[in-house]
N, C-alpha and C positions, 0 to 999 in steps of 0.2 A: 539748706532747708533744715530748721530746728528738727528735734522730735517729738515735739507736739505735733510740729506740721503734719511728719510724716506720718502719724497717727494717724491725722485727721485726711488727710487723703486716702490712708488705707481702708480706713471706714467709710468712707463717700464710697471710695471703687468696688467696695464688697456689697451695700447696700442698693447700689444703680446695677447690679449684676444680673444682668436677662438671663446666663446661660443654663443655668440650674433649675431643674426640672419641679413643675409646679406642683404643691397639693392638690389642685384639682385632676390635673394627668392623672397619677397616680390614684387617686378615688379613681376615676374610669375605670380605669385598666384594673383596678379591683372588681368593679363592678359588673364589665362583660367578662371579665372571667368565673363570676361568681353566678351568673345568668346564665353562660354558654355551658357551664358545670350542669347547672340546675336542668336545662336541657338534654345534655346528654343522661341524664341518669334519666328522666320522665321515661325517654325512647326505653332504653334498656329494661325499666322494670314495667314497662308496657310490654316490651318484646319476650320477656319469658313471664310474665303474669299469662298473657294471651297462647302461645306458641309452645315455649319449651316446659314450663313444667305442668300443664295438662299429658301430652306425650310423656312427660317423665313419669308422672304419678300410674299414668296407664301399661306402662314397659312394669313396673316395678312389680304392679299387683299382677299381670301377667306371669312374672317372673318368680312370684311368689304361692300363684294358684297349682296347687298340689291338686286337685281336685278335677283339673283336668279343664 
């Protein structure tokens, strides 16, 4: 086999190559990660909007009322 041939067989073999992971994959797999992100922060700054810092702002001025 010349090496032209074998050239030209290397690049058939390279360009029919199923194994290699697609640009669409990769977008997904950016995108429920960038969703499932987007979700867990919602919960968390829902969870101390609502919960933790009412209680905290209320401990504090307690914490700070000299007055008795």
């Amino acid at each position: 086999m010349s090496s032209a041939g074998l050239m030209l067989f290397k690049a058939k073999s390279a360009i029919s190559n199923n194994r290699a992971e697609g640009y669409v994959d990769t977008a997904v797999k950016i995108l429920m990660a960038v969703v499932i992100g987007a979700l867990v922060l919602g919960g968390l700054y829902s969870l101390f909007g609502e919960t933790v810092l009412p209680t905290l702002t209320e401990r504090i001025k307690e914490m700070f009322n000299y007055g008795g």
